[in-house]
C-alpha positions in Angstrom: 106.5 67.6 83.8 107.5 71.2 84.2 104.0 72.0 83.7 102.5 69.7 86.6 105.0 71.4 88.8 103.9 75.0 87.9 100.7 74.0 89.4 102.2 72.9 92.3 103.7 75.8 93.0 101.0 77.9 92.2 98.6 75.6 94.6 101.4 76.6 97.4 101.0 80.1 96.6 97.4 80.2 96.4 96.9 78.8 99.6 99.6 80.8 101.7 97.9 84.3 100.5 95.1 82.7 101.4 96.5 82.1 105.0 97.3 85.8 105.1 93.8 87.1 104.2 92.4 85.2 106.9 95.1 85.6 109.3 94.2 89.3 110.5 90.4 89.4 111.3 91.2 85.8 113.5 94.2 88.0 115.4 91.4 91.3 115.6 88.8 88.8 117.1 91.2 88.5 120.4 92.3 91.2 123.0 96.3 91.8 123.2 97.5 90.6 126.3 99.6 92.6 128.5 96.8 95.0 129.4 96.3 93.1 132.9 96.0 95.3 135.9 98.9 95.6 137.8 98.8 94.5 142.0 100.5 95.7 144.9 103.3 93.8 145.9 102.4 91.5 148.9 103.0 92.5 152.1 105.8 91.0 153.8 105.1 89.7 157.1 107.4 91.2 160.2 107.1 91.7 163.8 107.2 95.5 164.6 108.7 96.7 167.8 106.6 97.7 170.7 106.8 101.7 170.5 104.4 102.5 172.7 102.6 105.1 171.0 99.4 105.4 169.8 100.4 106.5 166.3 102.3 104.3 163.9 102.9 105.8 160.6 103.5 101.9 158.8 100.0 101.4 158.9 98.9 103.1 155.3 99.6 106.3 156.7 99.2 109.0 153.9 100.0 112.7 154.5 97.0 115.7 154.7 98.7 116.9 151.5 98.9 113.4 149.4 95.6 112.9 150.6 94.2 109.9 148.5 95.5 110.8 145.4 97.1 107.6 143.7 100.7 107.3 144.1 101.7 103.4 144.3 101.9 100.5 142.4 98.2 98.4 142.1 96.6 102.0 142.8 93.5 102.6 140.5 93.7 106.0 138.1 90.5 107.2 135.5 91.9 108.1 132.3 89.3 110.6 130.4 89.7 109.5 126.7 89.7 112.5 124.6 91.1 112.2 121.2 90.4 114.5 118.7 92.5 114.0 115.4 92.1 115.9 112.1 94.9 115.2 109.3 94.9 117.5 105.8 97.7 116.3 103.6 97.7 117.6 100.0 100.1 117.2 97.1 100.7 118.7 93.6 103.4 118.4 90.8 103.5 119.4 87.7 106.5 119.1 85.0 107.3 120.0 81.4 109.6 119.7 78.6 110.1 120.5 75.2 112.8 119.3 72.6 113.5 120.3 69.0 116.5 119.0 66.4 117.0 121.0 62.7 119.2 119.7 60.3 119.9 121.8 57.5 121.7 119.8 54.2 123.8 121.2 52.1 122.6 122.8 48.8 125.5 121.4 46.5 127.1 117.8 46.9 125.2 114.1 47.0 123.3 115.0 50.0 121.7 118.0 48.2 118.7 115.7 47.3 117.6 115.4 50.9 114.2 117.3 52.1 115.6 119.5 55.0 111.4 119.0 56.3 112.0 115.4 56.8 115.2 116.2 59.0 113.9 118.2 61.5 112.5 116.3 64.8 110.6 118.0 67.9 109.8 116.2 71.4 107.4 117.0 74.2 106.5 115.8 77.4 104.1 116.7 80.5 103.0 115.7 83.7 100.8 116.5 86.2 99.5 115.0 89.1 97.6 116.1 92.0 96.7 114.2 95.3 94.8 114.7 98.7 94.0 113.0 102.1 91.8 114.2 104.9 90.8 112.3 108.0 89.0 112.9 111.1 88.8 110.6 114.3 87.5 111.4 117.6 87.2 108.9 120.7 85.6 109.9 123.9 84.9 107.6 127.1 87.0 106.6 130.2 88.8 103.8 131.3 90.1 102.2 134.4 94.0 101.7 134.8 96.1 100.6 137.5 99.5 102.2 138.1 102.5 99.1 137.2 105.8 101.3 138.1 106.4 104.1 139.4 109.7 105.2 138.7 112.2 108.0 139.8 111.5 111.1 137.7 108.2 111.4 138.8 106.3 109.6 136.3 104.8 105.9 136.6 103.2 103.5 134.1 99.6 102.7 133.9 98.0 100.2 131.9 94.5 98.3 132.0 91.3 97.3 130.1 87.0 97.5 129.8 85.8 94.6 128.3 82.0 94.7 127.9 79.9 91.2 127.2 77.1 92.4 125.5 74.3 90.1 123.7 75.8 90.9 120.3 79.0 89.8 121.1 82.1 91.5 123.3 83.8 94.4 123.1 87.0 95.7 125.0 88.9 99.2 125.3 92.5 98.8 126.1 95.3 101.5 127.7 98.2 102.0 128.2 101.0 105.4 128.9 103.1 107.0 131.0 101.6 109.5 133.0 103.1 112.6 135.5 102.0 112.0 139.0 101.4 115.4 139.4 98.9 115.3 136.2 96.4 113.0 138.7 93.5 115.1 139.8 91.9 114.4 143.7 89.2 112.3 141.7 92.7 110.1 140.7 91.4 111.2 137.1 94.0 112.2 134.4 93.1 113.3 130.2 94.6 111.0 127.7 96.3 114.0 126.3 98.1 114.5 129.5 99.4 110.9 128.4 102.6 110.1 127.0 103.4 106.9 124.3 99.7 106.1 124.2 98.5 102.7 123.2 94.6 102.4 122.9 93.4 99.6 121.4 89.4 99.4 121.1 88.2 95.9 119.2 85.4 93.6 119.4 83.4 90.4 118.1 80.4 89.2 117.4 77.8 89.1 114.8 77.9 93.1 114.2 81.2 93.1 114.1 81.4 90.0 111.4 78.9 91.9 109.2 80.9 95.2 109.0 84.2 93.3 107.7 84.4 92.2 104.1 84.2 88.2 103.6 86.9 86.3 103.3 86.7 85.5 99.3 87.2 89.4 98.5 89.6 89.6 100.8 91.9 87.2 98.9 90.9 88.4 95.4 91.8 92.0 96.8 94.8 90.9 98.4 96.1 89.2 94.7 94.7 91.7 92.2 97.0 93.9 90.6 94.4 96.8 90.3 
């Protein structure tokens, strides 16, 4: 009996790490929402009173100085993706220790028949271990965003997505960041490294994207082995 339920058990067990080796490239195969270009607020309908002049500044009216530059909610801004990132990390340690007991017996008595050689006990220990890590990413391209808030210190919150269908399979590039105003150029074009709290995700599916991930069976003996 108990040994039925052992295999029960390990049945359960078997099959739930299974679940998690499978479980992350079906959630990579998906784009994240909350990437979705931001719109303008709709226009609230109101009778305006007859002024009589010829200029009404309600009518998108935007300074000589704004210009066109993007400043409201829905507007469209280029971010220039331009990330170059190159980590060094290296580690070292090295200990030591040494240990020695004597014991001398007495010359005279009943313990003078002891060998003072076999009394005598050394220790020593030693470690060393050394360790490094170097890596290198770079990302270049541009993407589309829309500003979602703009908000009182002079900063707003931008967020969209590419996608690309290609015969392969899709792929999509997805942004988001707070951005300065002032950092928007007349081309409403801003560097990613002008961004602050970043989020770029960049994904895709398809048949090239299937081949490049390990299959599913060495993903669950990976996942299990202790080595």
């Amino acid at each position: 009996m108990p040994f039925k339920l052992h295999l029960r058990l390990s049945s359960v067990h078997l099959a739930g790490l299974m679940a998690l080796a499978l479980a992350a490239p079906a959630l990579a195969g998906k784009p994240k929402p909350g990437f979705e270009a931001a719109v303008p607020p709709a226009p609230v309908a109101a009778a305006r009173p007859a002024t009589g002049a010829i200029f009404d500044s309600s009518l998108g009216y935007a300074s000589l100085i704004q210009g066109t530059v993007a400043r409201r909610v829905g507007d469209p801004v280029t971010i220039l993706l331009i990330e170059n990132t190159i980590t060094n990390k290296t580690a070292g340690s090295k200990t030591g220790r040494n240990g020695n007991v004597s014991v001398t017996p007495p010359s005279a008595g009943p313990l003078s028949f002891l060998d003072p050689n076999a009394l005598n006990a050394a220790g020593q220990s030693s470690f060393k271990g050394d360790g490094s890590a170097t890596q290198t990413s770079q990302f270049n391209g541009a993407v589309g965003v829309t500003i979602a808030e703009v908000r009182p210190n002079g900063t707003a919150l931008v967020r969209g997505e590419k996608r690309l269908l290609l015969s392969q399979g899709q792929e999509w590039i997805q942004f988001s960041g707070i951005v300065r105003l002032i950092d928007i150029d007349q081309q409403n074009q801003v560097r990613s490294n002008q961004v602050a709290d970043v989020r770029v995700e960049y994904a895709g599916n398809g048949s090239i994207q299937r081949a490049s991930r390990e299959g599913w069976l060495s993903r669950f003996f990976n996942l299990i082995t202790p080595f």
